[in-house]
Residue frames as qw, qx, qy, qz and C-alpha x, y, z in Angstrom:
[[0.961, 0.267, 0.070, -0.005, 205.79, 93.46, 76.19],
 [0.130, -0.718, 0.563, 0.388, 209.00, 92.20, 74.90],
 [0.656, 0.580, -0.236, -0.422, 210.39, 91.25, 71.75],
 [0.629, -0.428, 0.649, 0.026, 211.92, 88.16, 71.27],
 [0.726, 0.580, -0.338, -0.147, 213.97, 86.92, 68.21],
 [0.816, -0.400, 0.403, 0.111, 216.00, 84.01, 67.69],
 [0.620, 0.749, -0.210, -0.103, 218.99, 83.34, 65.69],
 [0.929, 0.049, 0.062, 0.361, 221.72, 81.26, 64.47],
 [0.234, -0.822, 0.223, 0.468, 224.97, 82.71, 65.81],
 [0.748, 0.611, -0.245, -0.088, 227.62, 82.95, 62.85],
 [0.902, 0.328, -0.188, 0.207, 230.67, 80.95, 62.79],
 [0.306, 0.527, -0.302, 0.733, 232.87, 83.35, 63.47],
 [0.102, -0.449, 0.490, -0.741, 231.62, 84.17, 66.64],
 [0.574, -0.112, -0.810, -0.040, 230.69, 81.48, 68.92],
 [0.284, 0.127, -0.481, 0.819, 231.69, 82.90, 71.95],
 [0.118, -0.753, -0.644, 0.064, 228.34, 83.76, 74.55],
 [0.162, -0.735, -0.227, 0.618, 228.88, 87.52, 74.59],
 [0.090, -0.159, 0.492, 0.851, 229.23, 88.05, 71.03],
 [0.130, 0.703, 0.603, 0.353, 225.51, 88.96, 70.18],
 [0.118, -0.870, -0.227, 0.421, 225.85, 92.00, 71.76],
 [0.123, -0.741, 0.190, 0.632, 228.74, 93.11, 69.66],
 [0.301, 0.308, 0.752, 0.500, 227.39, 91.67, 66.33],
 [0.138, 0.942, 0.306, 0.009, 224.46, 94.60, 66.86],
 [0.180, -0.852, -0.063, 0.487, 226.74, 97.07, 67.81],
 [0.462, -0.261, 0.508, 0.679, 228.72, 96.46, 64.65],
 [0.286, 0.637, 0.664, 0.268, 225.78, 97.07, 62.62],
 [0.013, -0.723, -0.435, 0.537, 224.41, 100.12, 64.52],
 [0.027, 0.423, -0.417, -0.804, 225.47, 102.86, 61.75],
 [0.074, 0.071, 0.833, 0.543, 223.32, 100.71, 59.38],
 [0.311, 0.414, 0.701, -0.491, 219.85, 101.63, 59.21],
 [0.304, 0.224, 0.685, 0.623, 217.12, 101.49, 56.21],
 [0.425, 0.093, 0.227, -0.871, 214.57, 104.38, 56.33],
 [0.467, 0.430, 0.770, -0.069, 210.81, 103.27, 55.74],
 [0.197, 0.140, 0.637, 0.732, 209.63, 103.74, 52.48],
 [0.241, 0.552, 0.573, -0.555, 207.05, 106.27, 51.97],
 [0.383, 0.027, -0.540, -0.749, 206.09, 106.54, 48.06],
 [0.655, -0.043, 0.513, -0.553, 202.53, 105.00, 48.27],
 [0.819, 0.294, -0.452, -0.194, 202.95, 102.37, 45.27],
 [0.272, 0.278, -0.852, 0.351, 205.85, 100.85, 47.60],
 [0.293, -0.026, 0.699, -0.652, 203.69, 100.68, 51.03],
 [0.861, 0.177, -0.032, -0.477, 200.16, 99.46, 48.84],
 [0.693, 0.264, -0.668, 0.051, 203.13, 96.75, 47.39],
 [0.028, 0.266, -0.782, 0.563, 204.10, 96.05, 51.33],
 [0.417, -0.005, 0.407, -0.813, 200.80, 95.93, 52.19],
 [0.648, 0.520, -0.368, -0.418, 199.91, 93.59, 49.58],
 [0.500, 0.065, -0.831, 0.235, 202.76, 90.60, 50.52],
 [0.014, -0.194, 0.740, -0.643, 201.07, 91.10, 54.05],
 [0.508, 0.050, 0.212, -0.834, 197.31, 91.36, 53.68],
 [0.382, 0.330, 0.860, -0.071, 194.86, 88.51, 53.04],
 [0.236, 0.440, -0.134, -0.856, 193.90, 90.22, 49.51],
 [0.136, 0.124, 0.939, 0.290, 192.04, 86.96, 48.32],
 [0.133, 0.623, 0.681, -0.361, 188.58, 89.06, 49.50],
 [0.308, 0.439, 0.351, 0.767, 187.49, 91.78, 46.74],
 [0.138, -0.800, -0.046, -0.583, 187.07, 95.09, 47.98],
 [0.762, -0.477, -0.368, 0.239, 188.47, 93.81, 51.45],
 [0.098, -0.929, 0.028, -0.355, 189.45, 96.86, 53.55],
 [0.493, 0.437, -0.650, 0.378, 192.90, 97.10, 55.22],
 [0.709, -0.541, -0.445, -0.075, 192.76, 95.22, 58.36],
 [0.617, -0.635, -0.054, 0.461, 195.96, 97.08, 59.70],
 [0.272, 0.939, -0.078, -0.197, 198.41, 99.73, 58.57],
 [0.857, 0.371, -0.183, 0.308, 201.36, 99.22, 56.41],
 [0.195, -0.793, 0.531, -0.228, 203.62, 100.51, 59.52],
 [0.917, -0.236, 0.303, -0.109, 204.31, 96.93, 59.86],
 [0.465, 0.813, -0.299, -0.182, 207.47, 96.80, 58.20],
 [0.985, -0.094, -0.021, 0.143, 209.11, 93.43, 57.31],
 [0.213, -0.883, 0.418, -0.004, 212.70, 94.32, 58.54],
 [0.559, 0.482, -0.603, -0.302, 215.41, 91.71, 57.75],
 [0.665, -0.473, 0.366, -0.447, 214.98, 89.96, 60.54],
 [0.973, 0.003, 0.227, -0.033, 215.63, 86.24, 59.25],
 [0.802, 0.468, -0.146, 0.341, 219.16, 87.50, 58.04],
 [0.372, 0.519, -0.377, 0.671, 220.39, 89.64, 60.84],
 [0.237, -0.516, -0.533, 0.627, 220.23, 91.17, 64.33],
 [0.111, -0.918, -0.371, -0.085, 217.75, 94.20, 64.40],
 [0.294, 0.258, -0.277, 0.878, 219.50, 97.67, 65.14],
 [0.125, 0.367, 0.496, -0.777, 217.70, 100.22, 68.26],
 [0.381, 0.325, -0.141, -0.854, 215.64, 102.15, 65.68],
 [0.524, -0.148, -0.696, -0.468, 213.78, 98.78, 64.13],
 [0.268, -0.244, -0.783, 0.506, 213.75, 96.83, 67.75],
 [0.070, 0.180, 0.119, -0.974, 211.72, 100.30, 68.57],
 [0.316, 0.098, -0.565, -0.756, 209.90, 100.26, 65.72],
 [0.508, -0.108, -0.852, -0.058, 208.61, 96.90, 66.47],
 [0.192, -0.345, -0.691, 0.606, 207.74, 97.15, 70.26],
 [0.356, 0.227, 0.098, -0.901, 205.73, 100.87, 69.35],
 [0.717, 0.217, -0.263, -0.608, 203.57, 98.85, 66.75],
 [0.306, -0.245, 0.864, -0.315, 203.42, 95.65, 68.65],
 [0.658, 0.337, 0.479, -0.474, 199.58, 94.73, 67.47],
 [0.487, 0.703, -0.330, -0.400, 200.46, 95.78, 64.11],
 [0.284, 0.422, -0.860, -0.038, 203.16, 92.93, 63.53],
 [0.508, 0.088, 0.819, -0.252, 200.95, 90.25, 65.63],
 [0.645, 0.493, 0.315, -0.492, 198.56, 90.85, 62.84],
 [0.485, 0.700, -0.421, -0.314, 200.36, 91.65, 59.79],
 [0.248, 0.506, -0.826, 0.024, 203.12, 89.00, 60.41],
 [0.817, -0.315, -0.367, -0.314, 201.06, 86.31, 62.78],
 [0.408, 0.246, -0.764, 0.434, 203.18, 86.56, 65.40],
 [0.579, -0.434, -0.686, -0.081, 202.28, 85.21, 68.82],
 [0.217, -0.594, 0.316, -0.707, 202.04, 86.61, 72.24],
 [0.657, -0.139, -0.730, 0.130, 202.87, 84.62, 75.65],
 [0.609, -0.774, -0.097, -0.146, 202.28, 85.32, 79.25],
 [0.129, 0.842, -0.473, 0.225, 204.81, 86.39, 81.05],
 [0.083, -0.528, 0.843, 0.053, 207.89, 83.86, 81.31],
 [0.751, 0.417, 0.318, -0.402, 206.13, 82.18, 78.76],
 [0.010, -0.446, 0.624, 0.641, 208.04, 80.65, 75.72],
 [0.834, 0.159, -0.299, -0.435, 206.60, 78.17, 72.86],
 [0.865, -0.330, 0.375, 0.051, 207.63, 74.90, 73.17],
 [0.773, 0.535, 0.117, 0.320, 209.51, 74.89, 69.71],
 [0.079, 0.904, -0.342, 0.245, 212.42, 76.96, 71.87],
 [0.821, -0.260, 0.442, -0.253, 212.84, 74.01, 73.79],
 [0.758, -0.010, 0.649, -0.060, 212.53, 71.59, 71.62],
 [0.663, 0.244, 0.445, 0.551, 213.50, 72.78, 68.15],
 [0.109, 0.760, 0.175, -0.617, 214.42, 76.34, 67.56],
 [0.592, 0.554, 0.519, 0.271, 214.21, 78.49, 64.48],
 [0.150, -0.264, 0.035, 0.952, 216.52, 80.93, 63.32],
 [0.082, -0.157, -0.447, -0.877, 214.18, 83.74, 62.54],
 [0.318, -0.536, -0.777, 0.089, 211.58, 82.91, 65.04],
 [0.039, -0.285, 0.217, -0.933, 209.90, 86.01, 66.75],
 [0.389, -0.612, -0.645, -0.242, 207.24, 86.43, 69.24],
 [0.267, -0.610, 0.066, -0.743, 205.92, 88.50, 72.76],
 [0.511, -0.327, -0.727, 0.322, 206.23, 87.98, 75.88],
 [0.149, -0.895, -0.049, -0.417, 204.36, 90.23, 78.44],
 [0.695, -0.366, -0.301, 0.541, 206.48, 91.91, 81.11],
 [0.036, -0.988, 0.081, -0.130, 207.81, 95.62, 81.86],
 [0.144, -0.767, 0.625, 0.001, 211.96, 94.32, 82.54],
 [0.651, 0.614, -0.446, -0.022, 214.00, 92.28, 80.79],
 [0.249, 0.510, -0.687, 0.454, 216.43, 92.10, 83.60],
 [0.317, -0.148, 0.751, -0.559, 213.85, 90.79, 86.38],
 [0.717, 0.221, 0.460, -0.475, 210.71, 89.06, 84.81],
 [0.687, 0.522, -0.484, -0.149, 212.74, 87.34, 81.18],
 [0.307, -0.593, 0.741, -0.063, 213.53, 84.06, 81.71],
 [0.552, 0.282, -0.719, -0.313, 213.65, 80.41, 81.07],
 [0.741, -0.263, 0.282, -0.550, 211.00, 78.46, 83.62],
 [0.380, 0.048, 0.923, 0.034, 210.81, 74.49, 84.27],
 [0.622, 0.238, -0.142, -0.732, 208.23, 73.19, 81.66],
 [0.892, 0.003, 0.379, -0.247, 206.89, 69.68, 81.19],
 [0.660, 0.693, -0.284, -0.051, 208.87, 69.18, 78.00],
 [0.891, -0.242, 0.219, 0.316, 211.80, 67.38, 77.88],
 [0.066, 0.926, -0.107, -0.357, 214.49, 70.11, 76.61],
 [0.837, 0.397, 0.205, 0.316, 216.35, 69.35, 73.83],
 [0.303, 0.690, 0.050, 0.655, 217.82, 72.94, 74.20],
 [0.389, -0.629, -0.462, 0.490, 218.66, 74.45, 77.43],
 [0.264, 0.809, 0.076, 0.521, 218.49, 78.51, 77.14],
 [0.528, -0.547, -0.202, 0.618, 220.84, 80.65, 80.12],
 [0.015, -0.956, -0.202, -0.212, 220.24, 84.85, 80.23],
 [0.414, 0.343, -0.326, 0.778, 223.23, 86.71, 80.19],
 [0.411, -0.582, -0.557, 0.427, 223.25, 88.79, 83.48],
 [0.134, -0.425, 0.012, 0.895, 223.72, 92.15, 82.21],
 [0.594, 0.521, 0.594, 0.152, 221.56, 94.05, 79.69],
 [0.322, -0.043, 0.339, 0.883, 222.41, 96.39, 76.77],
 [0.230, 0.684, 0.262, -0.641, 221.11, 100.01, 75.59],
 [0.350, 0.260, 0.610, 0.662, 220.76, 100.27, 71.74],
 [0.576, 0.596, -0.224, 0.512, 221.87, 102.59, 70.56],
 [0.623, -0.320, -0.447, 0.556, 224.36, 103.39, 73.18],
 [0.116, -0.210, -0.300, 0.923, 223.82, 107.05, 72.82],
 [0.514, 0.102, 0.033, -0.851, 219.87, 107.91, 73.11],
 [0.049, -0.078, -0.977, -0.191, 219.01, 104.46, 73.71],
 [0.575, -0.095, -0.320, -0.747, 215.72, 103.76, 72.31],
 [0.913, -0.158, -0.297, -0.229, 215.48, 100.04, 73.57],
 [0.254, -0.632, 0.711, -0.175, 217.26, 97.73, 76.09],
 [0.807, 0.250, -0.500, -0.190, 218.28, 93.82, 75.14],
 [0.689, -0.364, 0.618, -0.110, 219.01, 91.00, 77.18],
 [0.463, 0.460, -0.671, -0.352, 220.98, 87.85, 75.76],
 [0.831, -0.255, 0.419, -0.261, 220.37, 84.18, 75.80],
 [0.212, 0.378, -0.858, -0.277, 222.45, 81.41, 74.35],
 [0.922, -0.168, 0.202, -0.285, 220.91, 78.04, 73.99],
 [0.031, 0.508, -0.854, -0.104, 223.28, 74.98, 73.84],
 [0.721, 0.021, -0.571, -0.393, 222.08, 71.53, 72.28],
 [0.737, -0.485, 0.296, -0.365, 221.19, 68.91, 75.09],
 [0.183, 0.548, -0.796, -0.179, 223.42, 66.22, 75.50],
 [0.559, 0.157, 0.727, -0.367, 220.80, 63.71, 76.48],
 [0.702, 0.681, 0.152, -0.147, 219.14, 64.44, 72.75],
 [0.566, 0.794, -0.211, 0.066, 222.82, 65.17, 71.06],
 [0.835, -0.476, 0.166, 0.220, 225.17, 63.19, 72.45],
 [0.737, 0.195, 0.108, 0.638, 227.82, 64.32, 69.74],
 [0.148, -0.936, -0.221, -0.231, 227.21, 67.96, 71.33],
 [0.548, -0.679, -0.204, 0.443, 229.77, 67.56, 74.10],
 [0.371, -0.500, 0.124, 0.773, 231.87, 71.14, 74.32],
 [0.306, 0.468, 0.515, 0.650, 229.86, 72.73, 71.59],
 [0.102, -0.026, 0.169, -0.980, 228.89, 76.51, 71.63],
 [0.505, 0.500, 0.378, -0.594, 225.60, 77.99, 71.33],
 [0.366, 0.271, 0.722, 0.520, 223.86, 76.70, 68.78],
 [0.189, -0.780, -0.502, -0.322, 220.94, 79.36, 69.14],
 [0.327, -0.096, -0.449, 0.826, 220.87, 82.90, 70.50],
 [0.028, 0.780, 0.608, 0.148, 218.04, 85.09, 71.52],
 [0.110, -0.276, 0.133, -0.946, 217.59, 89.08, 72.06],
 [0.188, -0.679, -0.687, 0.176, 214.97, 89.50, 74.48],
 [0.190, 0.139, 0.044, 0.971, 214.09, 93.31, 74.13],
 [0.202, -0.554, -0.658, 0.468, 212.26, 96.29, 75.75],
 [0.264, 0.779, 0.092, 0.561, 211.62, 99.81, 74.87],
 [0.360, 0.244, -0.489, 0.756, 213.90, 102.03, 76.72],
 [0.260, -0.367, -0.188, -0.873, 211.18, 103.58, 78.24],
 [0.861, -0.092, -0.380, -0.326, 209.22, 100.68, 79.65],
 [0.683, -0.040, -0.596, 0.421, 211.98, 99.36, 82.39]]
């Protein structure tokens, strides 16, 4: 599989080659997982479907909600994520797509903070952005190179994508950056 997150670039960096070096500015940041068990029962808790009494966990509380809707991921979550792949379909409802497979709502209206799976085993040869019946409102283009994260003992490898608004749908678009950028990620391991 790979992991696939979208986000609104920031301001400041418009430019198509600045998601790569928005992670790397991070990299040094990382939050351990919490392991008191009052914290992980609370985690487990915002995740679980605890409307059933006595209702046995349906998954483990390795599913950890990372900040995902406020940043880029560093190597060591990205990781995280991919090892415990099922886990987070469940816990979090995310989706899983055949390979070079997107929703349509990448297309046609993304969402910063969007995540989902796509199967494949390389980033660099089987990640991409197919014809699809849809009329694209968004077009997405895959950087040509991909990045190791962390750069020393990389754990995972990332591909970028930019999407730019169509000018057919956004005619007041013309010469705008990306409006949308994706990670498309692998474990290191796995290419």
């Amino acid at each position: 599989f790979f992991f696939l997150m979208i986000r609104r670039p920031p301001r400041s960096t418009q430019g198509v080659s600045s998601a790569a070096s928005d992670v790397y500015k991070r990299q040094g940041y990382h939050e351990e997982c919490n392991t008191d068990p009052q914290t992980q029962k609370e985690e487990y808790d915002k995740i679980a479907d605890i409307s059933q009494p006595c209702q046995q966990p349906k998954f483990s509380s390795k599913a950890v909600k990372f900040d995902w809707n406020n940043r880029w991921l560093n190597g060591e979550e990205y990781s995280h994520i991919l090892a415990n792949a099922e886990l987070y379909i469940a816990a979090y409802s995310f989706r899983k797509y055949p390979q070079k497979t997107h929703p349509p709502s990448t297309y046609l209206n993304p969402e910063n903070g969007t995540i989902y799976f796509v199967e494949g085993s390389s980033v660099a040869s089987e990640f991409g952005f197919p014809r699809v019946c849809e009329k694209k409102r968004y077009k997405w283009k895959k950087m040509n190179f991909t990045t190791d994260l962390p750069k020393s003992k990389p754990l995972v490898s990332y591909i970028v994508a930019s999407a730019i608004r169509c000018k057919k749908f956004f005619p007041q678009a013309v010469n705008e950056g990306p409006c949308f950028r994706m990670h498309a990620v692998i474990l290191k391991n796995s290419e």
